[in-house]
Each structure stands twice: as structure tokens, then as C-alpha cells.
DOZAMI-906952 format. One record per residue (C-alpha): y, x, z. Coordinates in steps of 0.02 Angstrom, whole numbers, padded with zeros to 5 digits, always signed. Last residue first. Layout:
// DOZAMI-906952
YXZ...
// end
This chain:
// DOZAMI-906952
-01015+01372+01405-00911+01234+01487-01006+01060+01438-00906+00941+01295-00953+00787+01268-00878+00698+01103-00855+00512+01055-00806+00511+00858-00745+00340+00784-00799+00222+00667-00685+00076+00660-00508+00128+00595-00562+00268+00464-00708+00148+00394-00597-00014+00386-00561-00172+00458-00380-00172+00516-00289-00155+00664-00214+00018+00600-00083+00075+00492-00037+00244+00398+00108+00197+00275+00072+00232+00079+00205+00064+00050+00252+00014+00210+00459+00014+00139+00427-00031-00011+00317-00173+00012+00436-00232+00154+00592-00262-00005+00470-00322-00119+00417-00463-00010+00549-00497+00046+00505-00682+00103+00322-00703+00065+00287-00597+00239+00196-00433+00205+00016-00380+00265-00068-00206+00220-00205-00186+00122-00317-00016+00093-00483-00116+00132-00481-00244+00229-00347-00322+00335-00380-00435+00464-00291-00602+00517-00330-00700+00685-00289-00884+00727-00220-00958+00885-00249-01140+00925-00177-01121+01095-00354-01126+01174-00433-01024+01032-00296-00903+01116-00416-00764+01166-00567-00642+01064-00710-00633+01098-00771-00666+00900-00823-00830+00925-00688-00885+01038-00571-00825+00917-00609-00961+00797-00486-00961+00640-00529-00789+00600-00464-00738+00425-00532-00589+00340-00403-00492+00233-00380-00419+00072-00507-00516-00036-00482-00684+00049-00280-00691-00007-00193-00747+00148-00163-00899+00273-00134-00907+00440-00128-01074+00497-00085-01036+00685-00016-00846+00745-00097-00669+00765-00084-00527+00644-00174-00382+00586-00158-00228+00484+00044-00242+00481+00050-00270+00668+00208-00378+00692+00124-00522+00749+00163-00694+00680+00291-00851+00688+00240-00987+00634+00192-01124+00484+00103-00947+00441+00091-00834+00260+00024-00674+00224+00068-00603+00053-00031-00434+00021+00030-00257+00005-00079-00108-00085-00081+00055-00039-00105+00088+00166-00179+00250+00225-00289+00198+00369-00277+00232+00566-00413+00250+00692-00459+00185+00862-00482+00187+01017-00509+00371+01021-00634+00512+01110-00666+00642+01226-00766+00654+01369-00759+00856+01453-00845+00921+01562-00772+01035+01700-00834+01206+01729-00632+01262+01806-00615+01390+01651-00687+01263+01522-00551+01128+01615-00427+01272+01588-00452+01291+01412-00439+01088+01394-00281+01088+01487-00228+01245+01381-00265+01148+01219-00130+00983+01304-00005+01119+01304+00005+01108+01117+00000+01236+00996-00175+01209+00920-00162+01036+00936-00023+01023+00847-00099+01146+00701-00241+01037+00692-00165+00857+00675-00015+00928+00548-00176+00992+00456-00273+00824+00472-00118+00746+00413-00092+00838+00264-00251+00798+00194-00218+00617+00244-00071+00611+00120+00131+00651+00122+00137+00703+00298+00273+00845+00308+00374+00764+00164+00359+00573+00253+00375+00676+00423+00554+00741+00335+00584+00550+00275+00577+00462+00466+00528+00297+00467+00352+00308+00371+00299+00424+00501+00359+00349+00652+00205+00244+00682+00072+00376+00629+00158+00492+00721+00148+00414+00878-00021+00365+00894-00040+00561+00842+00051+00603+01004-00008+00471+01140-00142+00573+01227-00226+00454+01357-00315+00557+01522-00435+00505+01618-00476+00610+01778-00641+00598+01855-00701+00696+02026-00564+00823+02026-00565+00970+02178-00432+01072+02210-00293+01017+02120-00133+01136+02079-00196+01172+01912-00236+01020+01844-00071+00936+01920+00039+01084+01856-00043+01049+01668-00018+00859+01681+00167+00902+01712+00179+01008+01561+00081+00878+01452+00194+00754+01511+00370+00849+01466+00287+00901+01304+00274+00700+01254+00197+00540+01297+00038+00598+01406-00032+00460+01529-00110+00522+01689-00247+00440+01781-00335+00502+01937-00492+00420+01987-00505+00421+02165-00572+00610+02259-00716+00530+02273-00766+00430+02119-00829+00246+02183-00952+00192+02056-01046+00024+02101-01054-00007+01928-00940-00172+01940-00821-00025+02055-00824+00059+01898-00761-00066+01792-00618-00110+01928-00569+00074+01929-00554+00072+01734-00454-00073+01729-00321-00031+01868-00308+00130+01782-00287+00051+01622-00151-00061+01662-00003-00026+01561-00094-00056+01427+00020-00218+01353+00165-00080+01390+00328-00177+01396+00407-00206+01209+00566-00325+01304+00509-00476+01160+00333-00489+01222+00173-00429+01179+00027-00509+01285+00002-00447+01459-00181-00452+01528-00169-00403+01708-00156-00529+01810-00259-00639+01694-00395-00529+01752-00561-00633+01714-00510-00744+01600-00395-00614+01492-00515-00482+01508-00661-00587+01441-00562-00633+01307-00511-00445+01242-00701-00385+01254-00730-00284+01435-00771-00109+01492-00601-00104+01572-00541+00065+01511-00653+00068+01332-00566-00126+01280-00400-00115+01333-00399+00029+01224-00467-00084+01089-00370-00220+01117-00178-00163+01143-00202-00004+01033-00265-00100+00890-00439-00102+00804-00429-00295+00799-00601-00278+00820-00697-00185+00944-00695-00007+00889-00873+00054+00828-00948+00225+00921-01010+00405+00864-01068+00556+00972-01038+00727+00937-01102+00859+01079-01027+01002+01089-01043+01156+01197-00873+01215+01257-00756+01356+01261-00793+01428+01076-00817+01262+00991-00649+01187+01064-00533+01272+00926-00678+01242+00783-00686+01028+00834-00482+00999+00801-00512+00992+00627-00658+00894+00637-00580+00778+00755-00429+00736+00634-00576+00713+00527-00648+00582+00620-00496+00486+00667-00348+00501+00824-00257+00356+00852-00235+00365+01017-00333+00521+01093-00422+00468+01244-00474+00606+01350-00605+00590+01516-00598+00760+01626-00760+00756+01729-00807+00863+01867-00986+00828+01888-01076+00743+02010-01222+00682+01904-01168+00502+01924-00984+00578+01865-01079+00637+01693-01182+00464+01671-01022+00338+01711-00930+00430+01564-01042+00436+01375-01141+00251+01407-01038+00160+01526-00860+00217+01499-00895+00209+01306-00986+00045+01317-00839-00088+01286-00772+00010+01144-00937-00020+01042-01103+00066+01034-01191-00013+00879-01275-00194+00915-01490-00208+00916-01448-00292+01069-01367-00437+01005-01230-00561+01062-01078-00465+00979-01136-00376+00856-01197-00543+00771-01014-00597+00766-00980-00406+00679-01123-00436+00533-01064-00535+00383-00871-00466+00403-00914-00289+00472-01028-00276+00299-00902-00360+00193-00774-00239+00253-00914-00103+00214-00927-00141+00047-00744-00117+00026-00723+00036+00132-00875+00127+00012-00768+00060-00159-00642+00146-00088-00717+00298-00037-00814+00311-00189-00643+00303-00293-00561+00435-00180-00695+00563-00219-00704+00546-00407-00519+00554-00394-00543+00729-00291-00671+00773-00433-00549+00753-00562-00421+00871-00466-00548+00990-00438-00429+01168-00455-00351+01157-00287-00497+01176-00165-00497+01204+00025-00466+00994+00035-00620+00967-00053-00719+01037+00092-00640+00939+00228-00638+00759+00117-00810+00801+00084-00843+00803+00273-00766+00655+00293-00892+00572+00143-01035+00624+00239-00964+00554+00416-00940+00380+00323-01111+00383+00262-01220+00427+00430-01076+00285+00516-01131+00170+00404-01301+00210+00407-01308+00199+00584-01238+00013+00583-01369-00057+00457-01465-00140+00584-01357-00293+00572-01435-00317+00388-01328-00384+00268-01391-00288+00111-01258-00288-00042-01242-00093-00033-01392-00004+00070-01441+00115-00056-01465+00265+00057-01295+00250+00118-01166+00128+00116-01110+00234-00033-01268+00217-00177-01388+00356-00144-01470+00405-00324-01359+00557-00324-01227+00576-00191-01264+00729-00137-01321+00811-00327-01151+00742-00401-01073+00840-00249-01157+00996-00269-01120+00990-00457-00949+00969-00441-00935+01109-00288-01006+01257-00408-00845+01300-00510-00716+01288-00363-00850+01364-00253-00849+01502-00385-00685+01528-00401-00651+01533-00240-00778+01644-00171-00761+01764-00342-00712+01917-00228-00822+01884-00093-00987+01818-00176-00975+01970-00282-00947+02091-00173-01091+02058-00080-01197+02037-00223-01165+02207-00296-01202+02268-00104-01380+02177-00125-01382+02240-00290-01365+02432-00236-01494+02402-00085-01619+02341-00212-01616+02465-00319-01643+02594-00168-01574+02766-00216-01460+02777-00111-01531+02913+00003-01533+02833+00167-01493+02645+00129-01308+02583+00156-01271+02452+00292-01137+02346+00215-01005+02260+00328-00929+02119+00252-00742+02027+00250-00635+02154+00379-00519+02058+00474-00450+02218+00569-00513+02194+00731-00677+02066+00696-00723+02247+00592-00676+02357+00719-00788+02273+00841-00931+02268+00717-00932+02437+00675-00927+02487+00879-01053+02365+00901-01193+02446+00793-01214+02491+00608-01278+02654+00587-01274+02689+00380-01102+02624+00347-01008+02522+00205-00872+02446+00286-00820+02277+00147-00628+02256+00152-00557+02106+00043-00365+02112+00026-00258+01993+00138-00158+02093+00248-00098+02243+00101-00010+02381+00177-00036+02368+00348-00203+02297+00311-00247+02451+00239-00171+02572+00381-00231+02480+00522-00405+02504+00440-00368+02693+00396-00319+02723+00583-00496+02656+00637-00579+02742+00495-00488+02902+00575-00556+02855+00717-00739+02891+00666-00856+02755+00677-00942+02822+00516-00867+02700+00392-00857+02715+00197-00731+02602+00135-00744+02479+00003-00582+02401-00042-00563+02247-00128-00467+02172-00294-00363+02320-00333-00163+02317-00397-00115+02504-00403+00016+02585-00322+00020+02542-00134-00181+02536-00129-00170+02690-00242-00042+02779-00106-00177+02710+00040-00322+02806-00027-00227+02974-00054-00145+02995+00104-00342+02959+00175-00420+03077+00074-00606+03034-00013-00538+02926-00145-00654+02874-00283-00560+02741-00411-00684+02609-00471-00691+02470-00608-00850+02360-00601-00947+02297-00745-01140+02326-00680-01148+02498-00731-00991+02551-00629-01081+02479-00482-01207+02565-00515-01118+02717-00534-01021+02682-00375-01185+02660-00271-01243+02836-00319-01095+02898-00277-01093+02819-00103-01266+02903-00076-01191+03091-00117-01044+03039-00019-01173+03017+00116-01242+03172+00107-01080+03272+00120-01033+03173+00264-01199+03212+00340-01204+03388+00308-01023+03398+00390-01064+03338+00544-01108+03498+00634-00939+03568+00561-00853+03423+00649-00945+03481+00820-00902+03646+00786-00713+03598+00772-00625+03594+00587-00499+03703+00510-00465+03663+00335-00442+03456+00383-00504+03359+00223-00656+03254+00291-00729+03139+00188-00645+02963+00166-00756+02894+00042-00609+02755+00003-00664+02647-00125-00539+02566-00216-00602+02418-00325-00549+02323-00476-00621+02213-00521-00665+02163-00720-00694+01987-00758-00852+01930-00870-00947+02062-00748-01092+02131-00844
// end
């Protein structure tokens, strides 16, 4: 028996009409027949806890669902148009109840009118109705849809004890090893835990299991700061290395233009895994998708590791190489990547990649951009490779903790994967990427890097002056407590520039965030639960890199 009692409506919906045509007359054996078999599945259904009102008049059906509170309605569906009327008619009056469309044909006109009017099952009822097994297979039906909630709810502690049992966070029990190799498992672990962060956020009744959740993430960041920190140098001279922002272009880009393709190359700044995964369901039915993962050079910062994917270079080769072009931050805030076309020609020229048409590059900063990117896309013939950087959630992250309505808007990462979604969804940048699908252009799509939710502030302290960045920083004698941040005090090592000048780097690990001595309270405040990137961490180093073919 049911330990709650639904309530159901079930709407037989036999014919009422006095006069009827001969081919209604013809039909009226059947409709007799099958409220014999819908009977038969009511009593059951009675037997197993259920409570039912029996309609068979339209009028009828839809003053109970006014009148009455019911928990579903079964309606029983012969592809008539009154069923079609009915439908509008139900959700007219209630948009979110269950509907399950019991019928004993099936076909494509049933299923059309179900995707139509949101209908939750369709039930294809036995002959006679007499079949046990047909009865708890509908029993089980309803049951999964009316107690989906609950019962995930109830069942989702269990599922994730079992996930993570006997497997320690850096996968597979990997925590404490310092093996360079252990790159895949990192990213196999962090793209687990995302996807628990996805699936816990459709539940509001596992608040303990939410901390559970956040605890193993930490402690999983942690490990894996010492993991980057052992193993990142060796990255950097070894083949056995992860992909890192230097071999996007080459590995994912390069390969689709050598096959003559149309190619449409998208970095989103800023944009993490499970911003990705939220974005992935509004691209699935346009594209086939291929998910990818890569490792941000370190600092994971706009001006290294986007510098990093467009010229296919680490931060110090770039600066020896093109010091023409390698702009260090200045007082006036000019663009330090504000020359990524230049880059990415010159890395494919070293290829021996010369696109024709050019490479076209277009940088989006607002609606205003993604309207005149639109025209562009539609107005050009033929595209060879287009690259395209998307500055919006880049932008949010760093006006976020300025502004207090995007503070209420944005209060945690669960909120920013939604904000991240429903932008998407409404942005002119989704109808660039529906009209690349319409024009059989593939797609390349990926980040420089991610952004972490910042709790816990750190003294950082310099004989001078610093960077800004508040996950990194770059200046002489840094200095800093070892457990939030790494310090690098030979850049050269690490690819990185200014072991000339004596420069030293700074890297946050963790959830830490760096604040001068002096005010300490007074900056704490103000970063505190800030999104920040430059740092060392799982959300700002592994990274999704997606292909997308037209369907």
C-alpha cells in the first residue's frame, strides 16, 4: 500500500454526444471496451493505495481538476481531437500537473501531442486488461513520477556514499602520490564531483549531504594544489604532460581547418566546467559533441593563459620572441591581449597554415558586439576560421562583488551556473552558434581559464609594489603563508618572464585570496566570497575543450 495517498483524476473520456455519425457509432464498441480495460486498471490501482475519481465527460473532468486538489491525471487517449482539446484544456487549468496518456495504438500522432502539451508518460494499455503485469508496470509509472522528488531526495545519499566509496578524491586512491601521470585522474575526479554539484543542485531537502559535498571538494582542491605544485615544472619539459593552453590551437583547431572545414573557434573568458554543463543541453540538439579536457598554463589569468591558446606559446617564450607584442599591465589599463589575432596568425603561419579567406577575429564585449558579429556571420560567404572571444562571464565575475544586486543574483556557484545558462540561452551569441549549425560549420569551443569562489584571505607581503590580481601577484620578495599560496622565486623555471628583473610569482591555493598587511580587515571584507582567478585550483585549471559537428 501507498504510505501517501494520490490522488488521481482519470479522465475516460467516452463519448457523450446523443447524436453521433456512423463512423462514431462504428467506434463505439471500442470505446466501450476500453473503458472496460481502464476499469480494470482503476481497481488495481485502487487496490494498491490509490485514490481515483472516474470521469468519462470532458465538462466534467476539467470542473474536478478546478475543484479538487489531484496529484496526476490519467487520461485515456485515442488520437481523437477531443483529447487534443482536453490536453489544452488541463494544462490550461493546471500547467504543472503530471499527465500520463494511457492508449492502446501508440504511434506519432500520441507522441506529438504528448511533446505538445508536456505530457509526463504515455502508457500503452494491454488488450483486455487483465495483464498483472501491465497494471504494475502503469503502478510503477506513476509512481516514479509522482514521488520523483521525494524519492531522489531520499535515494541520492546513498548513491553518493556508494560513488565515492573506497575511492579517496584525487581519484581512485591517488592522494599523497606525486606521479606526473596522474593528470587524467584529476581531471576524471574533478568532472565527477561537477556533476554532483549539477545533481545536488535539483535538490533542496540534502542540506547535510551538500556539506558532505563541499568538504570533499575542498579537501580534493587541496590535494590537488600540492599535486600542480610537485608536478607542473615536470609538465613543462615532458611528454607524458596533460594538454595545456599552448596545444589547444594545435591539437582541437589546426586539425578541423587542415580538413577544410568551416571553423568557428570560441573562447569563453572565464567560463568553468559546469558553466559548460549547463550550457551543453541548448547546443546538444544542433550539434554533435565532443568533450575534450585541457590544463591552463599557470598563472591561470586572462593576460597569460589567453595569451597562451592564441599564440601557441608559454608567457616567456612570447615575451623573447615577440617583444612587440607582449604588453605588461600598465597604469592607462590597455588590453595586455590586444594582440591575439596577430598571435594566432603567426602560430599558424609556424604550422605552415595559411586559412584562405584570412583568419577573421572578432572580440565580443557586450550586446552591441554580439549584434555586429551576427551581421558579419551572416553577410559572409565563405569563412575559413573565425575566432571569436566572449567577454561576458569574465565580466561578471569581476563586477560581481562590486555591484550588491549581482551579489543577490549570484550569491554562490549554484547560482552562477544558472545566471551562466539562462544568459546564454537569451543571448545573441546562441543564434551565432544556431546559425553556424545552419551554415555546417564546426564549432571549437573552450576557456582560458576558470574562476574560484574565494573564502579565506591571506597576508601577502613585498619590499614593492605588487599586482592587483587577488589569486596571483607579481613583484620581488614576495612573501606569504606556504599553505595558501605557492611562491615562485624562479620564473625561468616555470616559463614564465622577469627572472631578469628579479621578479617573483605568488599563487593562491585552495579557496585563498591575497590581501596587503595594511587593511587587512577592511580588503577581507570587501573580496570576501568573491569569484577570482590566477590561482591554483580545480575550477581555474581544468577546463572543458568542446567540438561541435552540425548534425
Amino acid at each position: 500500500m501507498q504510505e501517501k495517498r494520490w490522488r488521481l483524476l482519470w479522465i475516460d473520456n467516452q463519448r457523450s454526444d446523443v447524436k453521433q455519425s456512423d463512423a462514431q457509432l462504428k467506434n463505439q464498441h471500442r470505446e466501450e471496451q476500453n473503458n472496460i480495460v481502464s476499469k480494470s486498471y482503476i481497481r488495481f490501482l485502487e487496490y494498491r493505495g490509490y485514490d481515483i475519481s472516474l470521469t468519462n465527460a470532458i465538462a466534467e473532468g476539467i470542473a474536478l481538476l478546478q475543484d479538487e486538489e489531484y496529484h496526476a491525471v490519467l487520461l485515456n487517449y485515442d488520437g481523437a481531437t477531443r483529447e487534443e482539446n482536453l490536453l489544452s484544456y488541463i494544462r490550461d487549468v493546471d500547467a504543472h500537473i503530471p499527465i500520463i496518456l494511457v492508449t492502446h495504438e501508440g504511434g506519432q500522432e500520441v507522441l506529438q501531442q504528448a511533446s505538445l502539451y508536456d505530457v509526463d508518460s504515455v502508457f500503452i494499455a494491454t488488450a483486455d486488461g487483465q495483464d498483472e503485469t501491465s497494471s504494475q508496470q502503469l503502478e510503477t509509472s506513476l509512481a516514479f513520477i509522482l514521488d520523483k522528488q521525494t524519492g531522489r531526495e531520499a535515494y541520492t545519499p546513498q548513491a553518493y556514499a556508494q560513488k565515492f566509496k573506497g575511492a579517496q578524491l584525487s581519484g581512485g586512491g591517488t592522494r599523497g602520490r606525486d606521479s606526473v601521470d596522474d593528470w587524467q585522474t584529476w581531471i576524471d575526479t574533478y568532472v565527477r564531483l561537477v556533476e554532483w554539484d549539477l545533481r545536488l543542485d535539483t535538490l533542496h531537502n540534502v542540506d547535510e549531504l551538500k556539506s558532505i559535498h563541499e568538504i570533499e571538494k575542498r579537501e580534493a582542491n587541496a590535494a590537488f594544489a600540492d599535486y600542480v605544485q610537485a608536478n607542473y615544472h615536470t609538465w613543462l619539459a615532458s611528454e607524458a604532460s596533460p594538454t595545456l593552453s599552448v596545444d589547444v590551437v594545435y591539437k582541437y583547431v589546426i586539425p578541423e581547418v587542415q580538413a577544410g572545414k568551416q571553423v568557428l573557434f570560441v573562447v569563453m573568458d572565464c567560463m568553468r566546467l559546469d558553466h559548460w554543463l549547463k550550457i551543453e543541453p541548448l547546443l546538444y540538439p544542433l550539434f554533435h559533441i565532443t568533450t575534450d579536457y585541457y590544463y591552463s598554463i599557470l598563472p591561470t589569468a586572462t593576460r597569460y593563459a589567453r595569451n597562451a591558446i592564441f599564440s601557441g606559446l608559454f608567457p616567456l617564450e612570447f615575451a623573447e620572441r615577440h617583444p612587440d607584442l607582449y604588453a605588461e599591465p600598465d597604469t592607462t589599463h590597455t588590453s595586455i591581449n590586444r594582440y591575439e589575432k596577430d598571435l594566432m596568425r603567426l602560430q599558424l603561419e609556424r604550422h605552415g597554415i595559411l586559412p584562405k579567406p584570412p583568419l577573421h577575429y572578432f572580440k565580443i564585449f557586450d550586446t552591441r558586439g554580439e549584434i555586429q558579429y551576427l551581421h558579419w556571420l551572416n553577410v559572409t560567404d565563405r569563412i575559413s576560421l573565425t575566432a571569436l572571444v566572449v567577454d561576458f562571464l569574465d565580466m561578471l565575475t569581476h563586477t560581481r562583488h562590486e555591484i550588491d544586486l549581482l551579489q543577490q543574483l549570484v550569491p554562490d556557484e549554484a547560482a552562477f551556473r544558472t545566471l551562466a545558462q539562462a544568459w546564454f540561452q537569451h543571448s545573441h551569441l546562441y543564434r551565432v552558434f544556431r546559425i553556424a549549425a545552419e551554415r555546417g560549420m564546426t564549432v571549437v569551443l573552450t576557456s582560458d581559464h576558470g574562476s574560484l569562489l574565494c573564502q579565506n584571505a591571506a597576508k601577502v607581503s613585498s619590499q614593492a609594489e605588487l599586482t592587483t590580481g587577488l589569486r596571483f601577484k607579481e613583484g620581488k620578495n614576495i612573501s606569504c603563508s606556504p599553505e595558501a599560496g605557492w611562491v615562485i622565486k624562479e620564473p625561468g623555471a616555470y616559463r614564465l618572464p622577469g627572472e631578469e628583473a628579479q621578479r617573483s610569482y605568488v599563487l593562491a591555493k585552495e579557496d585563498y585570496y591575497f590581501v596587503y598587511e595594511r587593511q587587512f580587515n577592511v580588503y577581507k571584507e570587501i573580496f570576501q566570497g568573491s569569484f577570482q582567478h590566477g590561482g591554483v585550483s580545480l575550477e581555474e585549471m581544468i577546463l572543458p575543450c568542446v567540438v561541435l559537428e552540425p548534425r
